[in-house]
Structure formats: structure tokens, C-alpha cells
VMD Tcl script that builds the backbone (N, CA, C; Angstrom):
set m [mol new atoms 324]
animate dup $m
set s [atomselect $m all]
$s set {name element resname resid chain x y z} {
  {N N UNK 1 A 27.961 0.142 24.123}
  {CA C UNK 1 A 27.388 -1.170 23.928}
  {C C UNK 1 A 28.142 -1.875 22.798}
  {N N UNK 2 A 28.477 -3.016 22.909}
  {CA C UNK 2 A 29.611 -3.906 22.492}
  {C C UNK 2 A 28.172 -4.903 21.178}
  {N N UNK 3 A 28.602 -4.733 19.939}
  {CA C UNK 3 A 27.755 -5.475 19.085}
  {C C UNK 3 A 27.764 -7.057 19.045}
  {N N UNK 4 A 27.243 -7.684 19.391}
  {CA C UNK 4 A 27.619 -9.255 19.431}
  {C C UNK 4 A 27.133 -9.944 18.812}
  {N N UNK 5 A 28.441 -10.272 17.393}
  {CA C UNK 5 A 28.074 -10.268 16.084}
  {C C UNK 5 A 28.033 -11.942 15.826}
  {N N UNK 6 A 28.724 -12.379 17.078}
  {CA C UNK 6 A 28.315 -14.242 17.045}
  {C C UNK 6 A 26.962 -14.880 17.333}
  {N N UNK 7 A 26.067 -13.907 18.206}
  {CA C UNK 7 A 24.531 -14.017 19.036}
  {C C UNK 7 A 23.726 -13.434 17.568}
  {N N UNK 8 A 24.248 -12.259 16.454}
  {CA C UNK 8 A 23.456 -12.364 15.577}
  {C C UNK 8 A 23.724 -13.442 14.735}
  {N N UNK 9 A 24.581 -13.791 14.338}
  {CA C UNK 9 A 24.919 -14.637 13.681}
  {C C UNK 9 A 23.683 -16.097 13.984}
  {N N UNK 10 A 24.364 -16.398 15.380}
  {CA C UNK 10 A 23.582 -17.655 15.680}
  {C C UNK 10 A 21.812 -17.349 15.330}
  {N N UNK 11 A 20.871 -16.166 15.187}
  {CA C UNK 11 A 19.692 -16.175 15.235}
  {C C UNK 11 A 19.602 -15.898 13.868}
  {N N UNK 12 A 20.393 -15.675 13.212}
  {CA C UNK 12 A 20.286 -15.763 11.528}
  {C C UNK 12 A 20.498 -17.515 11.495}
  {N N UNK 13 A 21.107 -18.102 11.687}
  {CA C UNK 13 A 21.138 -18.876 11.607}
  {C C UNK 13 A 19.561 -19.999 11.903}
  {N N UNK 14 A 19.374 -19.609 12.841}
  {CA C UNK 14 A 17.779 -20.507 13.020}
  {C C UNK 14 A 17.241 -19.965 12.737}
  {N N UNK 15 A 16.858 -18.741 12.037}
  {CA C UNK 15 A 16.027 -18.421 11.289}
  {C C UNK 15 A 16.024 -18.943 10.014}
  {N N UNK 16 A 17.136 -18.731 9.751}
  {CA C UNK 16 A 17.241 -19.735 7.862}
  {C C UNK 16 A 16.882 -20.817 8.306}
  {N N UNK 17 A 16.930 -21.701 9.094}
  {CA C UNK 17 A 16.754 -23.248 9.470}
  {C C UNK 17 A 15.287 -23.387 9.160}
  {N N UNK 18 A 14.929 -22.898 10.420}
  {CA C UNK 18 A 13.137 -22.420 10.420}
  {C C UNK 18 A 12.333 -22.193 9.114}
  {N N UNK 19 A 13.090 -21.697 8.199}
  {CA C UNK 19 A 12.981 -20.913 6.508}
  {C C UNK 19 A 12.867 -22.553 5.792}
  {N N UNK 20 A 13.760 -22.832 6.028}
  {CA C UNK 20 A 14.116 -24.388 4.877}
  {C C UNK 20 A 15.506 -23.987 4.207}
  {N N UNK 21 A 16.232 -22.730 4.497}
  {CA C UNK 21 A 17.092 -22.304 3.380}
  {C C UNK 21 A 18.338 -22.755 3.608}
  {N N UNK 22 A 19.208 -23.656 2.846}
  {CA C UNK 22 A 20.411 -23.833 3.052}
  {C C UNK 22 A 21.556 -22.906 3.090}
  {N N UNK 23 A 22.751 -22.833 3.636}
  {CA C UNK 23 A 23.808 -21.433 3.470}
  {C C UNK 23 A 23.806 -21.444 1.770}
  {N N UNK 24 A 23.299 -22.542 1.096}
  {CA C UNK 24 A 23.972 -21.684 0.015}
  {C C UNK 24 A 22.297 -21.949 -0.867}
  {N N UNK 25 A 21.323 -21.907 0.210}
  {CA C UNK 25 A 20.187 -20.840 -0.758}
  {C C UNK 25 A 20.333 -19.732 -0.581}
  {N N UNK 26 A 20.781 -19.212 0.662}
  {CA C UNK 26 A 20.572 -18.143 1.305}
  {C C UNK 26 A 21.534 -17.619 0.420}
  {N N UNK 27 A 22.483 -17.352 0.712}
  {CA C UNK 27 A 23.679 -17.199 -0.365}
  {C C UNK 27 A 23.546 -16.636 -1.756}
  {N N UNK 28 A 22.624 -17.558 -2.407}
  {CA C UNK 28 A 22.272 -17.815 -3.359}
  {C C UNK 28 A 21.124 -16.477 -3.494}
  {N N UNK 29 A 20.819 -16.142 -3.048}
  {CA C UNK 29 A 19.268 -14.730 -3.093}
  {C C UNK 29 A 20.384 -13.800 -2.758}
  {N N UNK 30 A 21.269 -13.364 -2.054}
  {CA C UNK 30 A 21.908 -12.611 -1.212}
  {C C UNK 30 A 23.110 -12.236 -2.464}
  {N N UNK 31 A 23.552 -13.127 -3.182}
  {CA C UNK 31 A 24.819 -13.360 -4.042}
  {C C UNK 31 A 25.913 -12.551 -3.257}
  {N N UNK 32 A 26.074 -13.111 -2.597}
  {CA C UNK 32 A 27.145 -14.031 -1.924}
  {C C UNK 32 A 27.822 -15.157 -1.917}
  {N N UNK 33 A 28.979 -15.550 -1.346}
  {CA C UNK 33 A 29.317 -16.995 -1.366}
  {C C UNK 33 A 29.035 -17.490 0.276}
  {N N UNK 34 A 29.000 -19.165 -0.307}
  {CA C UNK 34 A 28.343 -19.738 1.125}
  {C C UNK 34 A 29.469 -19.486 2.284}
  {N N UNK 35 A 31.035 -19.488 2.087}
  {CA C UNK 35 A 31.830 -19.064 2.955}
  {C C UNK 35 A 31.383 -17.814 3.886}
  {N N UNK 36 A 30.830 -16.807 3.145}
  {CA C UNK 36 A 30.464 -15.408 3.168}
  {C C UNK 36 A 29.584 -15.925 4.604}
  {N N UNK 37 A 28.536 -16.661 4.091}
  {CA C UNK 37 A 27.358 -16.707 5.159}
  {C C UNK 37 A 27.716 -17.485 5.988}
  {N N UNK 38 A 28.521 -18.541 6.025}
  {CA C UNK 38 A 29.101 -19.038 7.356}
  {C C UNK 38 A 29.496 -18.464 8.046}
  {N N UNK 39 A 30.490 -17.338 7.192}
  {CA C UNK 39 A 31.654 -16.840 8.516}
  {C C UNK 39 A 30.743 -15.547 9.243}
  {N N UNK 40 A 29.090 -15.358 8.703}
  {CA C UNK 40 A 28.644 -14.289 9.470}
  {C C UNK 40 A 27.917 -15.072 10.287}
  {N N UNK 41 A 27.028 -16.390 10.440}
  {CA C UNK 41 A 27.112 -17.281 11.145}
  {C C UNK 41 A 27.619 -17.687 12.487}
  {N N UNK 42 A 28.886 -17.795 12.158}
  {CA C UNK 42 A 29.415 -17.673 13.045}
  {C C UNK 42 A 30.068 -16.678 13.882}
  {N N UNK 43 A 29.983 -15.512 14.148}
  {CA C UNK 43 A 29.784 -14.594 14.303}
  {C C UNK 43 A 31.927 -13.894 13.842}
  {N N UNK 44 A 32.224 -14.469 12.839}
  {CA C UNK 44 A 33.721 -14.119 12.396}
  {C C UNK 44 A 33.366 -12.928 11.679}
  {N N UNK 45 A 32.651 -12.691 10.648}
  {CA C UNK 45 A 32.692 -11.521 10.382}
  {C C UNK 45 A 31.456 -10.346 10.391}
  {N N UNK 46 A 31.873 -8.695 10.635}
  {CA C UNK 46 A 30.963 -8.612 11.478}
  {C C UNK 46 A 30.147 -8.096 9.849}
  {N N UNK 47 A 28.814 -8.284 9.900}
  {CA C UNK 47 A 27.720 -8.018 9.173}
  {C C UNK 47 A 27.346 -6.349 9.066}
  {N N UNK 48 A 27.038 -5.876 7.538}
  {CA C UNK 48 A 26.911 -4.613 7.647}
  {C C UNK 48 A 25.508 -4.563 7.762}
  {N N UNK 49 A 25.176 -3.416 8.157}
  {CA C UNK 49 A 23.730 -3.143 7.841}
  {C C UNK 49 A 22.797 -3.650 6.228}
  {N N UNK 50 A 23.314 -3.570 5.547}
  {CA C UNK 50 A 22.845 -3.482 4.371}
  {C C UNK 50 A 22.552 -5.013 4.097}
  {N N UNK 51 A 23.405 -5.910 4.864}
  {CA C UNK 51 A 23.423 -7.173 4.108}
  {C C UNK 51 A 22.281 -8.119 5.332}
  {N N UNK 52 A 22.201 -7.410 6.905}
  {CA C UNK 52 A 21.010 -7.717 7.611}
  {C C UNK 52 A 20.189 -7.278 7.476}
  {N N UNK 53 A 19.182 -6.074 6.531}
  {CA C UNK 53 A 18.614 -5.964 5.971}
  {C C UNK 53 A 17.872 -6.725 5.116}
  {N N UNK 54 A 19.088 -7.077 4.195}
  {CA C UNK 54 A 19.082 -7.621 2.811}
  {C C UNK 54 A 18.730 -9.183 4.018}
  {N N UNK 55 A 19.209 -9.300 4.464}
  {CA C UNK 55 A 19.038 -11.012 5.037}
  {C C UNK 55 A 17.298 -10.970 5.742}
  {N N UNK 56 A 17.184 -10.357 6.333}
  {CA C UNK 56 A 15.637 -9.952 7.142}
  {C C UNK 56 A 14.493 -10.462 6.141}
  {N N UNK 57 A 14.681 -9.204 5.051}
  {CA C UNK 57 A 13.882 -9.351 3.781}
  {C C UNK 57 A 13.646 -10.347 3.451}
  {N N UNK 58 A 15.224 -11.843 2.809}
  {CA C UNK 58 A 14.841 -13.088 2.470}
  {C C UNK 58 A 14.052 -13.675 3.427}
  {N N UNK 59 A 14.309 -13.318 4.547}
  {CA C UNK 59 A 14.436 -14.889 5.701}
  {C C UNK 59 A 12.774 -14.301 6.273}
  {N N UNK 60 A 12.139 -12.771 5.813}
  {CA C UNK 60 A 10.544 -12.270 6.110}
  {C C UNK 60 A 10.469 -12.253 7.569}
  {N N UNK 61 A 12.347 -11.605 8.023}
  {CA C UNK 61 A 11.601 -11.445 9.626}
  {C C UNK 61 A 12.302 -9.818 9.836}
  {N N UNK 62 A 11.670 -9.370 10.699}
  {CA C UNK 62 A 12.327 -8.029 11.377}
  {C C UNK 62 A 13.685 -7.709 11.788}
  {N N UNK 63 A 14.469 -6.737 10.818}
  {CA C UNK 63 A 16.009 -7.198 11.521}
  {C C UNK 63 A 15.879 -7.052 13.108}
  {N N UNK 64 A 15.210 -6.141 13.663}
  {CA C UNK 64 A 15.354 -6.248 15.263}
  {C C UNK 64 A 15.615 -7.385 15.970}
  {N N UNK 65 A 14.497 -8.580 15.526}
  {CA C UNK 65 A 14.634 -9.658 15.593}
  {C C UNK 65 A 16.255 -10.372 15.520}
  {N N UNK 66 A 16.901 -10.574 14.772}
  {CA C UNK 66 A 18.058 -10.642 14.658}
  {C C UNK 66 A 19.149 -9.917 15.273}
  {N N UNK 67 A 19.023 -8.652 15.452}
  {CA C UNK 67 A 19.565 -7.829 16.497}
  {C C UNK 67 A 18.991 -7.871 17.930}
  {N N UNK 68 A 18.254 -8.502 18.585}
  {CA C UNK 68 A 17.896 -7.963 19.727}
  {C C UNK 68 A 16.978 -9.463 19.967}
  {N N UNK 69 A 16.694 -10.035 19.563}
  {CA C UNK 69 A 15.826 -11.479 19.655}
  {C C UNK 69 A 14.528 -10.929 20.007}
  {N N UNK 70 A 13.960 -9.704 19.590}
  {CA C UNK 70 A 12.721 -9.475 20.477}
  {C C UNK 70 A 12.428 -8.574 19.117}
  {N N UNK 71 A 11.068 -8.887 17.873}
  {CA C UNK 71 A 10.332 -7.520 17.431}
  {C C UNK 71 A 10.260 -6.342 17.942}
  {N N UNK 72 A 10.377 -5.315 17.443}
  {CA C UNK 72 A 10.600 -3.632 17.551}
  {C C UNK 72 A 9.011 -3.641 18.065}
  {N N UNK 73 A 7.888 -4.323 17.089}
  {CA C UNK 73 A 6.445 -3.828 17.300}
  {C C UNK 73 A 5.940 -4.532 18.325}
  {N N UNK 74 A 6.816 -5.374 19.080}
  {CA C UNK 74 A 6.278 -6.043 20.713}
  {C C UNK 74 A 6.288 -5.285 21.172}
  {N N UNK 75 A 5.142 -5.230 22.199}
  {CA C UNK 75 A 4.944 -4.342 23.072}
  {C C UNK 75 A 5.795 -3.849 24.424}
  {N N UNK 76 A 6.227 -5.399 24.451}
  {CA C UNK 76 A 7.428 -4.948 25.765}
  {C C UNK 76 A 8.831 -5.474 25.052}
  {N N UNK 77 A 9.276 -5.134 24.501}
  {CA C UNK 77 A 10.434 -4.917 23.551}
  {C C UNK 77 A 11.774 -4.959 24.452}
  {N N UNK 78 A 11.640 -3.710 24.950}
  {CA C UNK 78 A 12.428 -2.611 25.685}
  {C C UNK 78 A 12.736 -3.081 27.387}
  {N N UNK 79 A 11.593 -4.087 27.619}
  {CA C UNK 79 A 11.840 -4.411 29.066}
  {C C UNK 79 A 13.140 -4.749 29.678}
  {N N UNK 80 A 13.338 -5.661 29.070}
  {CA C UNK 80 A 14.624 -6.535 29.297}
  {C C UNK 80 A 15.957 -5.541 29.483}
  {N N UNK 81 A 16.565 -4.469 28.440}
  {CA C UNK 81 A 17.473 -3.821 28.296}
  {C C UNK 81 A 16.849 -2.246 29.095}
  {N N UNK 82 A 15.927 -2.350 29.217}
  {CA C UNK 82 A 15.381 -0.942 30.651}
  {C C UNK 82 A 16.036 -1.550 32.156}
  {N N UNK 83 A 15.648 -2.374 32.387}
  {CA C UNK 83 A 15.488 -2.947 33.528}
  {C C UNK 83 A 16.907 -3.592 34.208}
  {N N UNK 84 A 17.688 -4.019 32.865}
  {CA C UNK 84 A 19.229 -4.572 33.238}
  {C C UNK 84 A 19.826 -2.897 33.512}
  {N N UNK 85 A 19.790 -1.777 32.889}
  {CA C UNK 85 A 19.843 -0.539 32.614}
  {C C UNK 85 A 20.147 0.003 33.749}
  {N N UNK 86 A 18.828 -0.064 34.517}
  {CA C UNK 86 A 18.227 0.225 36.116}
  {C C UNK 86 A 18.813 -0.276 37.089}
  {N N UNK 87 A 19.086 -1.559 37.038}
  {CA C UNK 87 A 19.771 -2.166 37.720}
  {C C UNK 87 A 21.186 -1.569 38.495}
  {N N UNK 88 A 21.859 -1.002 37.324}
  {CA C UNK 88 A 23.121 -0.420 37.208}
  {C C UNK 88 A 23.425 1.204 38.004}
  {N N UNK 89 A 22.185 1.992 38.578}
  {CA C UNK 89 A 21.705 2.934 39.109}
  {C C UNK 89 A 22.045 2.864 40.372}
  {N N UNK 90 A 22.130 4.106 40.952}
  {CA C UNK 90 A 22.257 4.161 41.949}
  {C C UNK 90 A 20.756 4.507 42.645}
  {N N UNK 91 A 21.042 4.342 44.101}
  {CA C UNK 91 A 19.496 4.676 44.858}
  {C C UNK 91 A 19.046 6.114 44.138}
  {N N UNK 92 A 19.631 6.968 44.298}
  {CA C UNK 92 A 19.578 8.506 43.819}
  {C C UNK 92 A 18.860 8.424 42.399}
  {N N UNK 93 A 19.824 7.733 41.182}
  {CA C UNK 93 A 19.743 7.769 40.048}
  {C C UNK 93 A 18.296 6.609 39.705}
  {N N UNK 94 A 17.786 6.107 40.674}
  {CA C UNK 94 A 16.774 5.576 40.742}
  {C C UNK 94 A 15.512 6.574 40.587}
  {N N UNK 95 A 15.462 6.968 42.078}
  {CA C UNK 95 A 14.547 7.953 42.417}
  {C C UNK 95 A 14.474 8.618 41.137}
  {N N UNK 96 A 15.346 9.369 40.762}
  {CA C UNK 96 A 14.825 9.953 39.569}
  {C C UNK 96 A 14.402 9.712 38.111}
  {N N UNK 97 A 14.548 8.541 38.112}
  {CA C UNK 97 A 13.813 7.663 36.998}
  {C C UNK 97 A 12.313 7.949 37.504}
  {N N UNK 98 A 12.124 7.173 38.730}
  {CA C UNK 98 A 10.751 7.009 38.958}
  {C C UNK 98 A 9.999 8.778 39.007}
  {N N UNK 99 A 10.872 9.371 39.097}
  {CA C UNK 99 A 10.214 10.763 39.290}
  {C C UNK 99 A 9.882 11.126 37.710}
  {N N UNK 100 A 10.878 10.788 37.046}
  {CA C UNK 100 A 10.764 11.395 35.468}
  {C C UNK 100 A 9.635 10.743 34.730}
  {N N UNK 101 A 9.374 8.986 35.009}
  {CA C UNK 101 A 8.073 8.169 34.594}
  {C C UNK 101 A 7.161 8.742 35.490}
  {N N UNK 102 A 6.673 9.396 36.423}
  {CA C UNK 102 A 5.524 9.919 37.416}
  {C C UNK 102 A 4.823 11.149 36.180}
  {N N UNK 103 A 6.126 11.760 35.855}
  {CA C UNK 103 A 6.093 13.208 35.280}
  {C C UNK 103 A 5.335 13.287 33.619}
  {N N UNK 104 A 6.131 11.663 33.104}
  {CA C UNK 104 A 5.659 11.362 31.425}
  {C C UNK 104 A 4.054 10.794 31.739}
  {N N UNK 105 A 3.915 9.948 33.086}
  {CA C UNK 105 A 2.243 9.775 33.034}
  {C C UNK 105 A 1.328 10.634 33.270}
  {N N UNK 106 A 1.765 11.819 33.870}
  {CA C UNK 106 A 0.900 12.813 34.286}
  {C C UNK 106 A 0.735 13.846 33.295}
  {N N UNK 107 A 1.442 13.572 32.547}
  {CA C UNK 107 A 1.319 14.830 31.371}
  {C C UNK 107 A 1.279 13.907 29.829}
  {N N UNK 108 A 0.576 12.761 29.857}
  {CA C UNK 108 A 0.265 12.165 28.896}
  {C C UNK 108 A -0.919 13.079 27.730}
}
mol reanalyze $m
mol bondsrecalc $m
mol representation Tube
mol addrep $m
């Protein structure tokens, strides 16, 4: 799976919007320079863990959110990337999905 560091970028981005925070409030809590937060913005450079973290924290949202556009604690989270997943299966490799979910409900 290929990280797509321009799609985080862009949802950091409306999230600070949403916030009120300019690149260089944000910046500014983060100490960083506003170049810094543009070019992750725009998805030029790629963002470490530590600093989407550190960005989550200011901006009071879930990094998942930012990684994945969907909260970890939603309930159907996972749908979207199960289901594109499945897709990719063969009839065979199907069946046995559905056999393996038959197997996790019955022995709940």
C-alpha cells in the first residue's frame, strides 16, 4: 500500500481551516516554519509520524482521521478498504472469506 502523502496533506489542510489556524499558527505550536507546513500540505514532503501526531493533537482530531478520512472509533471504519479488498478476490478466495466470517460468528 502506496502512502498518499498529498490526500494527507490536503485533510490537514481543512482541518486547520475548520480550526481557524493559519500555516503559520499552525507552524507556530508545531515550531516549524510555515514553508515546512506548506510543503506537507501539499503533499511534497512526506510527514513523519511524530509530526502527524504532533499535528492531530493541535488541530484535536484523530490522526486516523488524517490518514484514512474515517475515525479509528467509527464503527464502520474498515468498510470501505474490506470491501475494495474483496473485490480483488477471486470466486474461490471469496468463498473462503465468507467461510472464515461464518466461523468468527459462530464462535463469538
Amino acid at each position: 500500500m502506496n502512502v498518499d502523502y498529498k490526500l494527507i496533506g490536503k485533510r490537514i489542510k481543512e482541518e486547520r481551516k475548520k480550526k481557524g489556524f493559519t500555516q503559520e499558527n499552525l507552524a507556530e505550536k508545531l515550531d516549524v516554519t510555515v514553508g515546512y507546513i506548506s510543503q506537507v500540505e501539499r503533499g511534497i514532503t512526506k510527514i513523519s509520524l511524530d509530526l502527524l501526531a504532533s499535528i492531530s493533537s493541535v488541530l484535536g482530531v484523530d490522526p486516523a482521521l488524517l490518514i484514512t478520512e474515517t475515525a479509528v472509533h467509527q464503527d464502520r471504519y474498515m468498510e470501505g478498504e474490506f470491501f475494495q479488498n474483496y473485490s480483488l478476490l477471486s470466486a474461490k478466495e471469496k468463498q473462503l472469506v465468507a467461510g472464515f466470517i461464518e466461523l468468527i460468528l459462530k464462535n463469538r
